[in-house]
N, C-alpha and C positions, 0 to 999 in steps of 0.2 A: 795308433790308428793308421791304417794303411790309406795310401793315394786313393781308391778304388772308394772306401769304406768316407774318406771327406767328402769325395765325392756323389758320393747316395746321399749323404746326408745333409750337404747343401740342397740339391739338386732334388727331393724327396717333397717338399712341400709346393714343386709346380707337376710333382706325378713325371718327373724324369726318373727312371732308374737306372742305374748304375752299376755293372757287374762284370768280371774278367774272365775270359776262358784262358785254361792253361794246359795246352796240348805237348806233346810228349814228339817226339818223331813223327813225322806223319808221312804216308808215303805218296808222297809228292815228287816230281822233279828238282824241288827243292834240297832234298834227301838223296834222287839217284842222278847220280852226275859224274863224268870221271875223276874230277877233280877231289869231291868228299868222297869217293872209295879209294884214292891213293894218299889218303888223309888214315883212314883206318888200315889200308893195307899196303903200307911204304914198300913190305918186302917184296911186293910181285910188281911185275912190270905195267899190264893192264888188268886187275880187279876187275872182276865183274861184281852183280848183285849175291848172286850165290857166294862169293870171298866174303864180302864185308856182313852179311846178313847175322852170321854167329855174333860177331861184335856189338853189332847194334841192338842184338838181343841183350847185351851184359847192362843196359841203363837203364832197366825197366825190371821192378820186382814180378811183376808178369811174366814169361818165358814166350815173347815175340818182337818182332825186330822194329815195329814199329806201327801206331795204330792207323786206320783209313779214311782217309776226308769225312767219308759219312758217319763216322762217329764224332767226330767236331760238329759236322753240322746237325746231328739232330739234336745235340745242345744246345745248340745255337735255335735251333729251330722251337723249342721248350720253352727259354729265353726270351722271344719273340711271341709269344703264345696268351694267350688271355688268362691259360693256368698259371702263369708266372708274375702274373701282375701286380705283387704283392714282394715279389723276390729281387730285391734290390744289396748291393755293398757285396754281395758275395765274390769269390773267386774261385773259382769252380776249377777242378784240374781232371784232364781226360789225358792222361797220363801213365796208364799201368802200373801206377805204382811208385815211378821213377822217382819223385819227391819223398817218396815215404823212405827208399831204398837207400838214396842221396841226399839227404835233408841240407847238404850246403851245395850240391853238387857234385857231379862226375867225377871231378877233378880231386875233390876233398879224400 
């Protein structure tokens, strides 16, 4: 049983719910920075977004580089919602795929 899923399930008989979002790339300043495009593009001297975008595209069984704050938050916003009031322990991933594609990770 996952952290998330003890979680609900302590926390479920005072009507706390409990649930994880699991986002993929998102494109944030988090994401474009010089520093993580000479991460993916050692060989060029300064990368731009257009260098490293191909790459960023290769972690997601999607074919894009990465998803947009507004698809995290209207999760989030669903989540928060009185239709979801009942939806507890999940872990929810807004990811393109990227788990399905990497089931241990990028790396594996």
């Amino acid at each position: 049983m996952s952290s998330v899923e003890q979680m609900a399930l302590h926390l479920a008989p005072r009507f706390i719910r409990v649930d994880a979002v699991h986002p993929a790339n998102v494109n944030t300043h988090l994401l474009h920075n010089d520093g993580l495009y000479g991460m993916f593009r050692p060989d060029l001297e300064n990368p731009t977004r257009e260098d490293v975008e191909p790459a960023f595209t290769t972690f997601q069984a999607m074919p894009i580089p990465y998803v947009e704050p507004v698809d995290i938050s209207n999760l989030v916003l669903f989540l928060a919602s009185d239709e979801a009031r009942y939806v507890t322990g999940q872990q929810i991933r807004v990811d393109a795929g990227s788990l399905l594609k990497y089931p241990q990770g990028p790396g594996s």
